[in-house]
N, C-alpha and C positions, 0 to 999 in steps of 0.2 A: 251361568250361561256366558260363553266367549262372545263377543263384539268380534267384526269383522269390518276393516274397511273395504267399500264397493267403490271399484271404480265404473263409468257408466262407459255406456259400450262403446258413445259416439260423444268424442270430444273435440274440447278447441288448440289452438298450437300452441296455450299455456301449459294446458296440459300436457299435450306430446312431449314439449321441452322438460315438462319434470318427469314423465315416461323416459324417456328416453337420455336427457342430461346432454340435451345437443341445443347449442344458441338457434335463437329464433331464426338466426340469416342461414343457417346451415340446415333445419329444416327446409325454408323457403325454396332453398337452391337444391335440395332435394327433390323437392317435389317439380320444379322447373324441369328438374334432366328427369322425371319420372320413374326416379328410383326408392320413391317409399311410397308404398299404399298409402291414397288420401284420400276425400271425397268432396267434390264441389257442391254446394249447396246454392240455388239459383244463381249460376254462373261465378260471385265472386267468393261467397262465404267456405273457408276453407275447415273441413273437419278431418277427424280420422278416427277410423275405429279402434280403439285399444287394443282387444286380441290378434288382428292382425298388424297393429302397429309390435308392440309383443315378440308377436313371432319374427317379424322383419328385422326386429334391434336383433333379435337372439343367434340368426342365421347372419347379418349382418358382421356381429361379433365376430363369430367365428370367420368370417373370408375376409376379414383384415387381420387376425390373429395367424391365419393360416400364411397370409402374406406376409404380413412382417415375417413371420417366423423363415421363411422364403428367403428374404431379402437378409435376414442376418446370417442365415449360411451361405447366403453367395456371398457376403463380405469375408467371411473366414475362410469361405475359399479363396477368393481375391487377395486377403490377406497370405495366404500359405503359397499361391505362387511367388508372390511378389521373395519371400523370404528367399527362395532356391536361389 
Protein backbone atom coordinates (compact mmCIF):
# COMPACT_ATOMS: atom_id res chain seq x y z
CA UNK A 1 0.00 0.00 0.00
CA UNK A 2 1.31 3.57 -1.23
CA UNK A 3 1.64 6.32 1.67
CA UNK A 4 0.41 9.52 0.70
CA UNK A 5 1.25 12.81 2.18
CA UNK A 6 -1.94 15.02 3.35
CA UNK A 7 -1.70 18.36 3.51
CA UNK A 8 -4.59 19.76 5.98
CA UNK A 9 -6.94 22.05 4.39
CA UNK A 10 -6.54 25.09 6.74
CA UNK A 11 -3.07 26.17 7.35
CA UNK A 12 -0.58 28.64 8.89
CA UNK A 13 1.91 31.07 6.86
CA UNK A 14 4.58 28.41 7.48
CA UNK A 15 3.03 26.47 5.76
CA UNK A 16 1.80 28.77 2.83
CA UNK A 17 5.45 29.85 2.60
CA UNK A 18 6.47 26.21 1.82
CA UNK A 19 3.15 25.95 -0.56
CA UNK A 20 3.88 28.43 -2.25
CA UNK A 21 8.00 29.11 -1.87
CA UNK A 22 7.12 32.93 -1.25
CA UNK A 23 9.05 34.87 1.94
CA UNK A 24 6.84 35.36 4.80
CA UNK A 25 6.95 39.41 4.19
CA UNK A 26 5.68 38.79 0.68
CA UNK A 27 2.83 36.80 1.85
CA UNK A 28 2.15 39.41 4.48
CA UNK A 29 1.98 42.13 1.90
CA UNK A 30 -0.19 39.83 -0.11
CA UNK A 31 -2.67 39.57 1.81
CA UNK A 32 -2.50 43.40 2.92
CA UNK A 33 -3.32 44.61 -0.86
CA UNK A 34 -5.98 41.44 -0.72
CA UNK A 35 -4.51 39.64 -3.38
CA UNK A 36 -4.31 35.99 -2.04
CA UNK A 37 -7.18 34.02 -0.48
CA UNK A 38 -6.53 34.01 3.36
CA UNK A 39 -8.73 33.65 6.30
CA UNK A 40 -8.76 35.62 9.66
CA UNK A 41 -9.19 33.63 12.57
CA UNK A 42 -10.70 35.95 15.55
CA UNK A 43 -9.55 39.10 14.07
CA UNK A 44 -5.68 38.49 14.17
CA UNK A 45 -4.78 34.85 13.58
CA UNK A 46 -3.94 34.49 9.93
CA UNK A 47 -4.78 31.03 8.05
CA UNK A 48 -5.33 29.95 4.51
CA UNK A 49 -6.79 27.25 2.84
CA UNK A 50 -4.41 25.05 0.82
CA UNK A 51 -6.70 24.23 -2.25
CA UNK A 52 -7.57 27.60 -2.73
CA UNK A 53 -4.26 28.85 -1.78
CA UNK A 54 -3.19 25.91 -4.79
CA UNK A 55 -5.26 27.28 -7.16
CA UNK A 56 -4.19 31.03 -6.67
CA UNK A 57 -0.23 30.17 -6.83
CA UNK A 58 -1.25 28.19 -10.14
CA UNK A 59 -3.28 30.96 -11.86
CA UNK A 60 -1.02 33.45 -10.21
CA UNK A 61 1.97 31.63 -12.17
CA UNK A 62 0.60 31.92 -15.06
CA UNK A 63 -0.24 36.21 -15.21
CA UNK A 64 3.18 36.85 -14.34
CA UNK A 65 4.60 34.18 -17.00
CA UNK A 66 2.03 35.73 -19.33
CA UNK A 67 3.56 39.17 -18.35
CA UNK A 68 7.02 38.72 -18.48
CA UNK A 69 6.56 36.97 -21.52
CA UNK A 70 4.83 40.55 -22.59
CA UNK A 71 7.44 42.63 -21.43
CA UNK A 72 10.34 40.51 -23.18
CA UNK A 73 8.57 41.09 -26.61
CA UNK A 74 8.19 44.68 -26.13
CA UNK A 75 11.93 44.73 -25.39
CA UNK A 76 12.79 42.93 -28.74
CA UNK A 77 10.53 45.19 -30.11
CA UNK A 78 12.22 48.16 -28.65
CA UNK A 79 15.21 46.60 -29.46
CA UNK A 80 14.42 46.27 -33.44
CA UNK A 81 13.46 49.92 -33.63
CA UNK A 82 16.10 51.10 -32.02
CA UNK A 83 18.49 49.07 -34.72
CA UNK A 84 16.69 50.85 -38.08
Amino acid sequence: MQRTTHTPRIIDWRAARELTGLARSTLYALVAKGEIPHLRLAGRILRFDSIELEAWLSSWRRGRDATQTAAKSDQRRGSAKGAR
